[in-house]
C-alpha positions in Angstrom: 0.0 0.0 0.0 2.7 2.4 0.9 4.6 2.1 -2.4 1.3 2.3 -4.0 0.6 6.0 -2.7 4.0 6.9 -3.5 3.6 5.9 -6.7 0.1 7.7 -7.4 1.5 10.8 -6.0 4.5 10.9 -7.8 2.1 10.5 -10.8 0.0 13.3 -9.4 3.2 15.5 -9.1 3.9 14.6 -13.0 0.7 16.8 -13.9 -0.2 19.7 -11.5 -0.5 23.2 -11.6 -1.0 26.2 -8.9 -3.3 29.0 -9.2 -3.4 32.1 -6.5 -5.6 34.8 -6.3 -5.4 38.5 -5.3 -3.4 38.6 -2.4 -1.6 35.3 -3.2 1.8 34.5 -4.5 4.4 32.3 -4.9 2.5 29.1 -4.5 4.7 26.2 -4.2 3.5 22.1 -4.0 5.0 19.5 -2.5 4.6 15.6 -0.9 5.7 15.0 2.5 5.3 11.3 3.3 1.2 10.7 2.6 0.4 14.5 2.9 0.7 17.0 0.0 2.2 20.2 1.2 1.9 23.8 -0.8 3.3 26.9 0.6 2.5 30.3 -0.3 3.3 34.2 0.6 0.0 36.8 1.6 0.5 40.3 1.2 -2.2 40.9 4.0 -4.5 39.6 6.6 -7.1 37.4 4.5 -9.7 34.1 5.0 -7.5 31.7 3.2 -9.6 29.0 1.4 -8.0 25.8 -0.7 -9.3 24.8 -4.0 -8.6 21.6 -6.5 -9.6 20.3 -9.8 -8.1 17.7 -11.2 -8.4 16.1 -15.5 -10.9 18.3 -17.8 -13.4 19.8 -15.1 -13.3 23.7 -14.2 -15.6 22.8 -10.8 -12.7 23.9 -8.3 -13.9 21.8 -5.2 -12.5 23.2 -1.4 -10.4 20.9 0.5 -11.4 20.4 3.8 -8.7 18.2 5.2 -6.5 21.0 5.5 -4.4 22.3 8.6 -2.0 25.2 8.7 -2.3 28.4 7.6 -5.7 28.5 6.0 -9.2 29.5 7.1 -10.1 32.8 8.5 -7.9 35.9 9.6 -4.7 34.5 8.5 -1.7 37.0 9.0 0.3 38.5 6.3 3.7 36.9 5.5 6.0 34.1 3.2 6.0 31.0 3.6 2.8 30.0 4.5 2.1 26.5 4.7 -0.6 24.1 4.0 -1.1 20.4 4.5 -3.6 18.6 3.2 -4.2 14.8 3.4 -5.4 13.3 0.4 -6.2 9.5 2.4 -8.7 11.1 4.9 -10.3 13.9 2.4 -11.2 10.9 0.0 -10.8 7.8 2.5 -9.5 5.8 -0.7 -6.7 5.9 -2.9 -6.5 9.5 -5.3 -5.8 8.8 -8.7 -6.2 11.9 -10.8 -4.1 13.9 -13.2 -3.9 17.3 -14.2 -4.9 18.1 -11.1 -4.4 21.9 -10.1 -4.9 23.7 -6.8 -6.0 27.6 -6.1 -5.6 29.6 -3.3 -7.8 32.2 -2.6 -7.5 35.0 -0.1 -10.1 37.3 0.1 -9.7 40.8 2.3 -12.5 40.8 4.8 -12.8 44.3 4.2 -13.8 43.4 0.4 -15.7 40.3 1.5 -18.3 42.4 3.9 -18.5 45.7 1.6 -19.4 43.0 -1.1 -22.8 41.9 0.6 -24.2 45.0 1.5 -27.7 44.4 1.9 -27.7 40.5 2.6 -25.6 39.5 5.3 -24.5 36.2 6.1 -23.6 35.0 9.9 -20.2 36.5 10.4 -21.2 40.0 9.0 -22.8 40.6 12.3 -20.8 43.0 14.4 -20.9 41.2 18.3 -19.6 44.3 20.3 -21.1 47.8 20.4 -19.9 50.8 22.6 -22.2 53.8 22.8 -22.0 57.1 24.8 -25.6 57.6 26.7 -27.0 60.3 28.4 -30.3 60.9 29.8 -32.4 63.5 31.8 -35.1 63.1 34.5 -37.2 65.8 36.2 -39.5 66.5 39.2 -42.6 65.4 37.3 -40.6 62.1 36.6 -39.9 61.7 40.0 -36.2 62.9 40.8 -35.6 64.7 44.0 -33.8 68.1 42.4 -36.8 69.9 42.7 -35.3 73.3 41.3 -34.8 71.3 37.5 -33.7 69.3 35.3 -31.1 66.0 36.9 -28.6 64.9 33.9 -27.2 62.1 33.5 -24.0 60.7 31.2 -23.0 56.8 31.1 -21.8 54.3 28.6 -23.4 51.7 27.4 -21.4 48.6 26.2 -22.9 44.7 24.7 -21.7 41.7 23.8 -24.1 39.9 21.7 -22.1 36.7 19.3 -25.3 35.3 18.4 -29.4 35.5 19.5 -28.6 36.3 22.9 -26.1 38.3 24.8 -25.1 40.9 27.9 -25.4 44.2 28.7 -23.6 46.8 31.1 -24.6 50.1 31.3 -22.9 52.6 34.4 -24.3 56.3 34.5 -23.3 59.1 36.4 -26.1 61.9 37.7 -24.6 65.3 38.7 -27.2 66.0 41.2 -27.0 64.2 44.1 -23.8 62.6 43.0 -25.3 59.5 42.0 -23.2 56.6 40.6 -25.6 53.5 39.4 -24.5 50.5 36.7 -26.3 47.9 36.0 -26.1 44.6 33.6 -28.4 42.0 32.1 -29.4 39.9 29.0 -29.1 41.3 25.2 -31.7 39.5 22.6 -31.4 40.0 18.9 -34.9 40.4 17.1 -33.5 40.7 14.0 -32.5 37.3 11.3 -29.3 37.4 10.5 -29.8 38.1 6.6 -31.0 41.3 7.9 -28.4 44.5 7.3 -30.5 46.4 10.4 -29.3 44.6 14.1 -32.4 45.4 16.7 -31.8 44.2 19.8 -33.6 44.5 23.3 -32.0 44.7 26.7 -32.9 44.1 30.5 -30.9 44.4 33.4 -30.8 45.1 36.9 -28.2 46.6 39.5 -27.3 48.9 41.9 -27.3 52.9 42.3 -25.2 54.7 45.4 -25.7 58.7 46.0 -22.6 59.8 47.2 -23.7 63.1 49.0 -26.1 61.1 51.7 -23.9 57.6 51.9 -27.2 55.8 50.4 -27.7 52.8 48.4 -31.0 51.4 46.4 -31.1 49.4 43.7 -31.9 50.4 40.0 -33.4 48.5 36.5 -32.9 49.2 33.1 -34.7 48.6 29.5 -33.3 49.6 26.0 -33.6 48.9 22.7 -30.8 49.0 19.9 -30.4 49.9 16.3 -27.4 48.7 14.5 -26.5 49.2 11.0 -23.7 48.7 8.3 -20.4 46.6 8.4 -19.2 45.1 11.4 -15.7 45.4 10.5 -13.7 43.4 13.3 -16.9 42.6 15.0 -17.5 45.9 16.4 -20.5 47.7 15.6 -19.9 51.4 13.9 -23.5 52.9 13.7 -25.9 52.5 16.3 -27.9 54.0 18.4 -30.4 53.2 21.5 -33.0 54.3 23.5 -33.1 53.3 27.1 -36.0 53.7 30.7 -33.9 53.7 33.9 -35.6 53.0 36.9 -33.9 54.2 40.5 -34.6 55.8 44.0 -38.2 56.4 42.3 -36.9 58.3 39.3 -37.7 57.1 35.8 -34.9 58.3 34.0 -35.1 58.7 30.5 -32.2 57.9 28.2 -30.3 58.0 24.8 -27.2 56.4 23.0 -24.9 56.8 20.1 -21.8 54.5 18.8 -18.3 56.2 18.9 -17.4 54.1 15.3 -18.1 56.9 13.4 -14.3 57.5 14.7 -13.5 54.7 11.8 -13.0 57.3 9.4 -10.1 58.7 11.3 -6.9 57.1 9.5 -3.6 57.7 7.8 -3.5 54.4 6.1 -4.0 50.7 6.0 -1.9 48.1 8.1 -2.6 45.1 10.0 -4.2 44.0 12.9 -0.7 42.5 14.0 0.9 46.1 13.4 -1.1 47.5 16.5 0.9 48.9 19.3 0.1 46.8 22.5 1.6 48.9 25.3 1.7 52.6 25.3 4.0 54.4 28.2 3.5 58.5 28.5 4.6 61.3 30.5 1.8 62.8 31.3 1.5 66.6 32.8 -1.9 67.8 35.2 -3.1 71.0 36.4 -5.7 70.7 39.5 -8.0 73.9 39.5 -8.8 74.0 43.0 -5.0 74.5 44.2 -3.9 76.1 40.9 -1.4 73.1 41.0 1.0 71.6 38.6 1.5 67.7 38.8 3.6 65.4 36.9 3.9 61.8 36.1 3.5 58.9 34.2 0.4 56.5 31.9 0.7 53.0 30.8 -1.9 51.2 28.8 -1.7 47.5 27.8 -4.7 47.3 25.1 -3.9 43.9 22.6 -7.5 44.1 21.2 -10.3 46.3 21.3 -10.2 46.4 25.4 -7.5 46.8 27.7 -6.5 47.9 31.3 -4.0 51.1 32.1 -3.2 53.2 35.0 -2.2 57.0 35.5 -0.2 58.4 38.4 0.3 62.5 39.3 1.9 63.9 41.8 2.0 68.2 42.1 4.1 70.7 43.4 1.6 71.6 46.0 1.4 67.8 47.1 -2.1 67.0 45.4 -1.7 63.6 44.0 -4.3 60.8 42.4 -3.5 57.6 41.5 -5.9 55.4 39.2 -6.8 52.1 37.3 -8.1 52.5 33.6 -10.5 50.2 31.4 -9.0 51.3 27.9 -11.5 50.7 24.5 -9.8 50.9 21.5 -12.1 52.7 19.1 -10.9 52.3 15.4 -10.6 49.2 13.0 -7.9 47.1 12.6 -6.8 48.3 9.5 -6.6 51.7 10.1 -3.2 53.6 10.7 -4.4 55.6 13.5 -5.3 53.8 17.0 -8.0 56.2 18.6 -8.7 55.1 22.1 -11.1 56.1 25.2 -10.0 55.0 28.8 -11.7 55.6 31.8 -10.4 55.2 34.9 -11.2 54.9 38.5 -9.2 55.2 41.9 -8.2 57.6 44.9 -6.9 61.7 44.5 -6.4 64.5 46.5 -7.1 67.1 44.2 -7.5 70.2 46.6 -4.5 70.3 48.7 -3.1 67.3 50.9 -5.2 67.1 53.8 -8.6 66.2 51.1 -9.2 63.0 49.7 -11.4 60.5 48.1 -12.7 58.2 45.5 -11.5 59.9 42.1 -12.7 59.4 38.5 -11.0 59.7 35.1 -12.0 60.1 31.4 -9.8 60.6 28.2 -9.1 59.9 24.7 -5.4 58.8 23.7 -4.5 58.8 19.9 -1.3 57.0 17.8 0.1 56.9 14.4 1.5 54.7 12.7 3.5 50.9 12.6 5.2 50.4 15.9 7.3 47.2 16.5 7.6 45.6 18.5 3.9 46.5 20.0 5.5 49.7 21.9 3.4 53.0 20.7 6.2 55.4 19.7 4.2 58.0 18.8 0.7 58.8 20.6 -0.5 61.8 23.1 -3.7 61.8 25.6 -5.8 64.5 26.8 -8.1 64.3 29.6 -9.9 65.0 33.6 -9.9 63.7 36.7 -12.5 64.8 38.9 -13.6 63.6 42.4 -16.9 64.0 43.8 -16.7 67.2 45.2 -16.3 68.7 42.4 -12.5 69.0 42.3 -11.0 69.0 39.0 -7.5 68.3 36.7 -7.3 69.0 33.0 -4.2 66.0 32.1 -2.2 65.5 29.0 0.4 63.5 27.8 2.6 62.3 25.2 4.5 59.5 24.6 8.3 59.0 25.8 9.7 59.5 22.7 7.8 62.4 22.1 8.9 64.0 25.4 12.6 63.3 24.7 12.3 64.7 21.4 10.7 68.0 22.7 13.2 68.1 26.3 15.7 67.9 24.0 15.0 70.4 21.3 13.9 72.8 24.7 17.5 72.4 26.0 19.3 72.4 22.5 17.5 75.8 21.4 18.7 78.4 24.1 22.3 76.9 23.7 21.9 77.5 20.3 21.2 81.1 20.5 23.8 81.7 23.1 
């Protein structure tokens, strides 16, 4: 049996040919023992699919007993290998001849924006991110009797398939009042369907910071998602949302940051993504007309990620924090918008106050950094604690600062 297959592959070998398609060159075929092996170089990130014919036909038929570098979101490179086993694709001895393979990579940028109007499974985005804020008023039962109570918050779901999660924290000025709350996510919608609606429930907790007091709260909303859902995020949608706490109904709205996907200098890779971003990061607190200095780092692989900031100020104010970092731009474009928000202790009026202090800012980068270390990115943002004490921060990366430091230092010398 062995010589057999050795034989019928050599003949095989007698009478093959390789196609490739856009994004695919240099395909190369050969046997290794009772597998055949062909090798190829991609000039981008693509779904990778396998294809043979073999005497007169033209019906390319996909191989499916494959392993390697094929199937979806394979990185650019050379060298990419397949192996395919002829024995267990066919369970019986292949005796063809002119056979030929094809490999195909298709972009999944040109494979979504190709199938605009009737998507298939995977064209689904399974994350959305959307800003929220909301209002409620005496009539609607909040307790600031002299107006209108605001509200901000984010609202952020996770929904793969029919059925999902939900977390949604707001803040309400008045009255200090901190709730979040989480629940289920259903999709309404059939998948072949370019319009995602989607209904969520969930329940949780609300604390008002000013009286020490803690009820619980509920939430409704209902989602509207549309277009591409380019590395599963979803880029337009927007909600509207009922929260229920302290016996205030509070009215609500949201919107999707991805219209920041149009913000780009270029096309790279998901792989070309910086991972960790360190900054030097400056502060001014109002309250003590303070200066304070210090450092950011973010580590942010994906679309979410952790960070931390640290200031300390001339007049001794200080704050120290944890960050939840969302990346907020596509994989493929050049420029890596992000949004962090961060939560931990400050003293942000002199050194004898104190508390539970609060972050939010937007970091941007440029550019292909290797290996993963942002070179090139700057942040602007606020701390804020709740009594109303508050630092405008911004920062820049450390090779940014040393480039600045040094042309500060090298211009007076230059002059003199």
């Amino acid at each position: 049996m062995k010589r057999k297959i050795l034989y019928l592959f050599i003949c095989l070998f007698s009478a093959v040919s390789l196609m490739a398609a856009d994004h695919v060159s240099n395909v190369q075929v050969r046997q290794d023992k009772k597998n055949i092996v062909i090798t190829y170089d991609l000039d981008k990130m693509c779904d990778v699919t396998i294809y043979y014919v073999a005497g007169s036909s033209e019906n390319f038929r996909e191989l499916k007993q494959v392993t390697g570098d094929v199937g979806e979101k394979v990185s650019r490179g050379t060298d990419k290998q397949i192996v395919w086993s002829p024995l267990e694709e066919f369970g019986r001895s292949f005796i063809q001849d002119n056979v030929r393979f094809k490999v195909v990579g298709v972009d999944q940028r040109t494979k979504r924006k190709g199938n605009t109007w009737y998507y298939g499974y995977d064209d689904h985005p399974d994350h959305y991110l959307e800003a929220v804020y909301g209002l409620s008023t005496p009539a609607m039962g909040a307790q600031n009797y002299s107006g209108v109570s605001h509200y901000v918050g984010l609202r952020y779901s996770w929904i793969p398939k029919r059925f999902g999660f939900e977390v949604a924290p707001m803040y309400g000025f008045y009255g200090q009042e901190f709730s979040v709350t989480a629940g289920p996510t259903f999709r309404l919608t059939d998948f072949d369907c370019p319009l995602s609606l989607q209904l969520s429930f969930g329940g949780g907790v609300m604390h008002r910071f000013t009286e020490s007091y803690t009820t619980w709260a509920a939430d409704a909303s209902m989602r509207f998602g549309f277009g591409e859902g380019i590395s599963n995020f979803g880029w337009y949608s927007f909600g509207l949302g009922l929260r229920y706490q302290d016996g205030a109904f509070i009215p609500n709205a949201s919107l999707s940051f991805m219209p920041f996907r149009w913000i780009g200098l270029g096309i790279i890779e998901e792989e070309d993504f910086p991972h960790i971003y360190t900054e030097f990061m400056m502060g001014y607190a109002f309250s003590q007309r303070d200066w304070m200095f210090g450092g950011s780092v973010a580590y942010i692989p994906g679309h979410i990620g952790v960070g931390g900031t640290f200031l300390y100020g001339i007049k001794r104010d200080w704050a120290a924090l944890g960050d939840v970092v969302f990346r907020l731009t596509p994989d493929y474009v050049a420029t890596d918008l992000q949004i962090y928000q961060g939560f931990g202790y400050g003293k942000l009026n002199g050194p004898e106050s104190g508390g539970f202090a609060m972050e939010t800012g937007i970091r941007m980068a440029f550019g292909e950094e290797l290996p993963y270390w942002g070179l090139w990115s700057f942040n602007v943002g606020c701390m804020y604690d709740l009594n109303r004490n508050a630092a405008i921060t911004f920062g820049v990366s450390i090779p940014i600062a040393v480039v600045v430091g040094t042309a500060g230092l090298a211009v007076p010398l230059f002059l003199l």
